[in-house]
N, C-alpha and C positions, 0 to 999 in steps of 0.2 A: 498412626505411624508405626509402622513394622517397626522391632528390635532391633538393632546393627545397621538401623540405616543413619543414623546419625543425630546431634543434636538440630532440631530447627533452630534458626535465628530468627530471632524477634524484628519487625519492621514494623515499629508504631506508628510512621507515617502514613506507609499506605495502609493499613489494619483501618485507623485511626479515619484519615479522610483519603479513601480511595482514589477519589478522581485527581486530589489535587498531586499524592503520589504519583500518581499512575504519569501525571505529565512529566512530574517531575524527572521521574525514570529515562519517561522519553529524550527528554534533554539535554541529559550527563551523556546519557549513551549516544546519542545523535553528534554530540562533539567528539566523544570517542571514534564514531565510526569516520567522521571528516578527516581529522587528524589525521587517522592511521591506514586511509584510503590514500589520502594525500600526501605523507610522504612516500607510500609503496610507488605510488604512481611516479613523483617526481624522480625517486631511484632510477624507476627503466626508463623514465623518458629520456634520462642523462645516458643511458646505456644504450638502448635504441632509438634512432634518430624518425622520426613520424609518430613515434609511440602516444595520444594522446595523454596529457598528463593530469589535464583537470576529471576526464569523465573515465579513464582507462578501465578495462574491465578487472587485471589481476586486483589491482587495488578497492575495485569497490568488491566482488566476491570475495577481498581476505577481508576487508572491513566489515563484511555480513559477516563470514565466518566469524571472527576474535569475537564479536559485541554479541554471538549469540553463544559463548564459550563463555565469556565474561559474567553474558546474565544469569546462565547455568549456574556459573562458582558461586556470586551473589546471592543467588536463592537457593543452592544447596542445601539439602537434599532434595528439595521440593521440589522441584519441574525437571523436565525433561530437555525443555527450552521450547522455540521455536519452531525449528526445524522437523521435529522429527513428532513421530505419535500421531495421535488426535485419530482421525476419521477423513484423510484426504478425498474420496470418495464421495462422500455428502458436498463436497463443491461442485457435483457435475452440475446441480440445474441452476447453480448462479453463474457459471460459466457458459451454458446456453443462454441465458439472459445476457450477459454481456456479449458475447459472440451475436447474438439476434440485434441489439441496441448499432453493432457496428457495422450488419452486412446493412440493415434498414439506413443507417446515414449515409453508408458507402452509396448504394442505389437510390435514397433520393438526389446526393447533391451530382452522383450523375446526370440522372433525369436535368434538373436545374441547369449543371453547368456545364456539363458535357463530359466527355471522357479524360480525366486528369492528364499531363503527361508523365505519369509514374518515374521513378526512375530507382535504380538498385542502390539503396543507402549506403553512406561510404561509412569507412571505421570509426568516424568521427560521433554519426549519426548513431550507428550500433551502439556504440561505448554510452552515447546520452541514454540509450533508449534502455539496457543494462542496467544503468545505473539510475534509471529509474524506477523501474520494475524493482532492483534491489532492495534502494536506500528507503524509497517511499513505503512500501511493502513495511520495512523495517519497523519504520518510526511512525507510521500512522496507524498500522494497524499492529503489527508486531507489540510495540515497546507500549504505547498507547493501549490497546486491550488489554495485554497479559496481566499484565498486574493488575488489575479490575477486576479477572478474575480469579486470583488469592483464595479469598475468601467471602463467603454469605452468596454466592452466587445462585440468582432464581432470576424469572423474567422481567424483575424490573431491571435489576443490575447490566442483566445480556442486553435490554432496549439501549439503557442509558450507554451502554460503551456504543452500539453501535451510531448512535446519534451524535456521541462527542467526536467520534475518532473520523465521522465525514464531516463534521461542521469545520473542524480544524482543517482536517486536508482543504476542504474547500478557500476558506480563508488564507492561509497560507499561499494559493497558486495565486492568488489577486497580488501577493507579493510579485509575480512578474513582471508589472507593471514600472517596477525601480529596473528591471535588467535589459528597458528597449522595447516590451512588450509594447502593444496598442492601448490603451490605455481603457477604450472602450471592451474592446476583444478584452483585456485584462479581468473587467469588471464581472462578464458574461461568463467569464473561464472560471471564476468562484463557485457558482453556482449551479455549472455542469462536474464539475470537478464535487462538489456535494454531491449529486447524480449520480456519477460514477462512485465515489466511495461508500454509499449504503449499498452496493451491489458488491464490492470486495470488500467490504467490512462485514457481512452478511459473510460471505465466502469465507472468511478466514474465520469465526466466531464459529461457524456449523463445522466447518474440519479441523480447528484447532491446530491445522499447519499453513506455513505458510506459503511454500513452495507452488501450490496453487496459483495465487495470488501473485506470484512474481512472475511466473510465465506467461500469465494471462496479460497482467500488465505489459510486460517485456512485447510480446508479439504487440499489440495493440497500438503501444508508441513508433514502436518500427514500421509500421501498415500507415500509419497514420503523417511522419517524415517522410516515406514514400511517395505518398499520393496524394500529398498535398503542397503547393507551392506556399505556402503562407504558415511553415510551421518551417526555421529555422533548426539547422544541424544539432544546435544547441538547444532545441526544445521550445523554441521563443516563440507564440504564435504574432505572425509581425504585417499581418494586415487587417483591415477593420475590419469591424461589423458585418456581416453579410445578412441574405437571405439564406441561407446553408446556414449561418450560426444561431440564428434563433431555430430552427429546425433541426440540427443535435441539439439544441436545448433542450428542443420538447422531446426529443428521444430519452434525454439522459433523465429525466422527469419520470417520463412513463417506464423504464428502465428501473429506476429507484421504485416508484412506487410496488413493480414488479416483486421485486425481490423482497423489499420489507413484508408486503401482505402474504407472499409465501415462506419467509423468515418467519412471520407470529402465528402460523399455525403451531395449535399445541406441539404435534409431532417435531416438528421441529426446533420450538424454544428445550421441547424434553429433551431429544438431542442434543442442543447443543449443553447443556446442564450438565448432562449425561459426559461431553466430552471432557470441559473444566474442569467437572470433580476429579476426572482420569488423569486428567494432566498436572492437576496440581495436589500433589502428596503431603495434604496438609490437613487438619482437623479445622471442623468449621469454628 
């Protein structure tokens, strides 16, 4: 640690037990960012009248902002945060990866089912798909990594965050299943939702930002409320089981597997090594 840049703060918990930190983080902050999403949003929905209040965009982008300003102050001097640094760059081939996982679903459940009737997602939809890209971004891969990688960071450490931060995403969407979801589709949507997250956990671990990871997400949800009649405004996917659903499945499968077997090429765990120790200004 350079002279004049500050006293580091000690955090014995995540030093101590990483992973259990590391959630822990996740979860103060993740209330943080609901709260203070939530009341921004409630302000202008009272000031403009249509303004969605629960998914609205100013409030989920100021609640990305504060909670990544927050984590900054908290771990002062040491990271840069979130947002900014790293190697954005190194996410282009997980982003071909997931771009390829999505034109291949788009064109088989064509084939299968025919030509969707598309239609131009309303603000409703935008503000879900926004605040998905954001929040999720946030806390499964954001708040969840970062602090992981602190300190002692090599290739088991890089594995284990990436393996935790999609088991959890994944788990967590099966939570949809309490909000109306299908119950089956719920089941199914855990474990493409794991799929998809070793591919932007991967993405986020190799550039170290996150910005990536939110746009990709963002377009993807939006494409996906678009062209499909069985994912509600709200994100809800609210028809069964299909033959198209076990077929993203195996996408999101062979997608994952993708990314991970080009994730643990040396060059690449060196990379992403290479970014952490940059990102976080701390002695091992």
């Amino acid at each position: 640690m350079a002279a004049g840049q500050g006293k580091i703060r000690e955090h014995k918990l995540i030093d101590k037990h990483p992973i259990l930190g590391s959630l822990l983080v996740a979860l103060v902050f993740y209330v943080i960012t609901t709260i203070a999403a939530g009341v921004i949003n409630l302000l202008i929905g009272s000031i403009i009248p249509g303004y969605p209040r629960e998914t609205g965009p100013v409030g989920t982008i100021a609640g990305l902002l504060l909670v990544n300003l927050l984590f900054c102050l908290w771990f002062k001097p040491e990271t840069e945060g979130m947002l900014k640094g790293g190697e954005p760059k190194a996410a282009v081939w997980y982003i071909l990866v997931f771009a390829g996982y999505t034109a291949l679903t788009m064109l088989v459940s064509i084939v299968m089912e025919g030509i969707p009737s598309a239609s131009v997602p309303n603000a409703t939809a935008l503000s879900t798909a926004l605040t998905a890209g954001c929040i999720e971004e946030l806390v499964f891969r954001g708040l969840i990594i970062t602090p992981m990688m602190r300190r002692g960071v090599d290739r088991k450490r890089v594995i284990t965050a990436l393996v935790i931060s999609s088991v959890i995403f994944g788990l967590v969407h099966g939570t949809n299943a309490l909000g109306g979801a299908d119950p089956g589709s719920s089941i199914l949507q855990i474990f493409t939702s794991m799929g998809i997250g070793f591919v932007l956990g991967a993405m986020y671990l190799r550039s170290g930002n996150l910005w990536p990871g939110i746009i990709t997400h963002f377009l993807f949800d939006v494409l996906a409320i678009a062209m499909s009649s069985g994912v509600s405004d709200n994100g809800i996917i609210t028809e069964g089981i299909s033959a198209g659903s076990w077929v993203n499945l195996a996408f999101c499968i062979a997608a994952a597997i993708i990314a991970v077997i080009l994730f643990r090429k040396e060059e690449e765990i060196s990379g992403t090594i290479r970014v952490w120790k940059s990102k976080w200004k701390v002695e091992a």
